[in-house]
N, C-alpha and C positions, 0 to 999 in steps of 0.2 A: 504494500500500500504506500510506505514511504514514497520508495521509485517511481512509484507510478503516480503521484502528485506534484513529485518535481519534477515530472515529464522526462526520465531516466528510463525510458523505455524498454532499451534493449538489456540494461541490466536487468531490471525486474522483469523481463520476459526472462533471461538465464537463470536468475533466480531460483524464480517460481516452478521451470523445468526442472533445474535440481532438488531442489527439496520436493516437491509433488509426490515420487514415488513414496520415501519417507511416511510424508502427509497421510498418505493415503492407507498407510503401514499400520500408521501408531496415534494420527490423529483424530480428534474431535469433527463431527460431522461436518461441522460446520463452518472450521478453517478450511478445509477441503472444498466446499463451496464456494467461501470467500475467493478462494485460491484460481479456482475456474473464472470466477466473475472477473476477477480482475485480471486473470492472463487476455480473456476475450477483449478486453477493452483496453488492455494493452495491443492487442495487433489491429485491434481498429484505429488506434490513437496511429500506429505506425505506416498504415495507410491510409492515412489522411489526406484531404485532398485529391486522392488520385481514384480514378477508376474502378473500384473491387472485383478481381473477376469471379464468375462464379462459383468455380474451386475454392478458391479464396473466403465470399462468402459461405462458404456448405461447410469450410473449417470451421471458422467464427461462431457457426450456427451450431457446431457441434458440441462448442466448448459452453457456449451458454445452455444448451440442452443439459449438460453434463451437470453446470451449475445451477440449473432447476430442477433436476432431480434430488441432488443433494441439499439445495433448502426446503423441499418440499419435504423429508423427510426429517428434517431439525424443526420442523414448521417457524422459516422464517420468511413470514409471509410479506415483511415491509421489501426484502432482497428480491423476494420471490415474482411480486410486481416490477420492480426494476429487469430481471431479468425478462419478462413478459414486454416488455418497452421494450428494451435493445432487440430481441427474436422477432417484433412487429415488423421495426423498421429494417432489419435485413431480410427480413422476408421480402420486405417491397421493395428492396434494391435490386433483388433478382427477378422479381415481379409474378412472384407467387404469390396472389392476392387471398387464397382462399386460408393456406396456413397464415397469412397475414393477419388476417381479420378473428381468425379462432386465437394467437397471440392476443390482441389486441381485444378480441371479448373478455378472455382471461383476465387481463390488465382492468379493464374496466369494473369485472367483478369481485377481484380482490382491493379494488380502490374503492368501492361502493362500501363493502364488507368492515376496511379498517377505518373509515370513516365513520361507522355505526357502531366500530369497536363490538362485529359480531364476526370476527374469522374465523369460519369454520373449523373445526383442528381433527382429522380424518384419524388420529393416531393415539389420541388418549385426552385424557381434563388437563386443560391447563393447569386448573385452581387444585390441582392434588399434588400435595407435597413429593408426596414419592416418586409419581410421573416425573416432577421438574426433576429429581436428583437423577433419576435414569435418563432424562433428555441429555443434561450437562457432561453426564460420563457415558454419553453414548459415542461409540469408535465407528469407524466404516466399516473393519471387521471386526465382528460381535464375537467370535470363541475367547473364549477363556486360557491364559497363555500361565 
């Protein structure tokens, strides 16, 4: 996150590749997510301005996938909109209007949702103490080591 706010791109893209596997090893859900969102928007930052081609966007598109799966499963639904944003609008750079628009219904019903401070949570109570402690020390791989 540092790197990638002082616009240090290509570090925090190396970064981020190196520890990823790691990440993915031994950490928390939802660094892992964080970790995808902000690789994504590091290589859009790094093609800025220019053209995207569509291999290009279907990368992009994949890393944000990656990173909506994994806050969907930390249920962080404020990221989880944001990611639903950034999948709209490269949906429509390649001009696939119809995943565009289910993106962007998404977005609009988790913005509705936190607005009314009613988001859904598909995974368990929020308001149960024991759920949150299992949320917080939940790993990407769940065995027992």
């Amino acid at each position: 996150q540092l790197h990638y706010r002082m616009s240090r791109t290509d570090t925090c893209i190396s970064i981020i590749k190196g520890i990823l596997p790691t990440l993915q090893q031994n950490g928390n859900i939802w660094f892992v997510a964080e970790a995808y969102l902000t690789l994504a928007k590091c290589y859009l930052r790094l093609d800025e301005g220019t053209n995207l081609s569509t291999t290009t966007c279907k990368s992009i598109l994949t890393t944000f996938l990656k990173s909506g799966v994994y806050f969907t499963q930390c249920q962080d639904f404020v990221k989880l909109r944001e990611v639903y944003y950034w999948q709209a609008r490269m949906y429509s750079s390649i001009k696939n209007f119809k995943k565009r628009d289910e993106a962007a219904e998404k977005f609009i019903d988790i913005s509705k949702k936190l607005a009314k401070g009613s988001a859904a949570t598909d995974l368990g109570e929020l308001d149960d103490c024991n759920y949150l402690q299992f949320l917080s020390e939940r790993r990407v791989h769940s065995w027992n080591r």
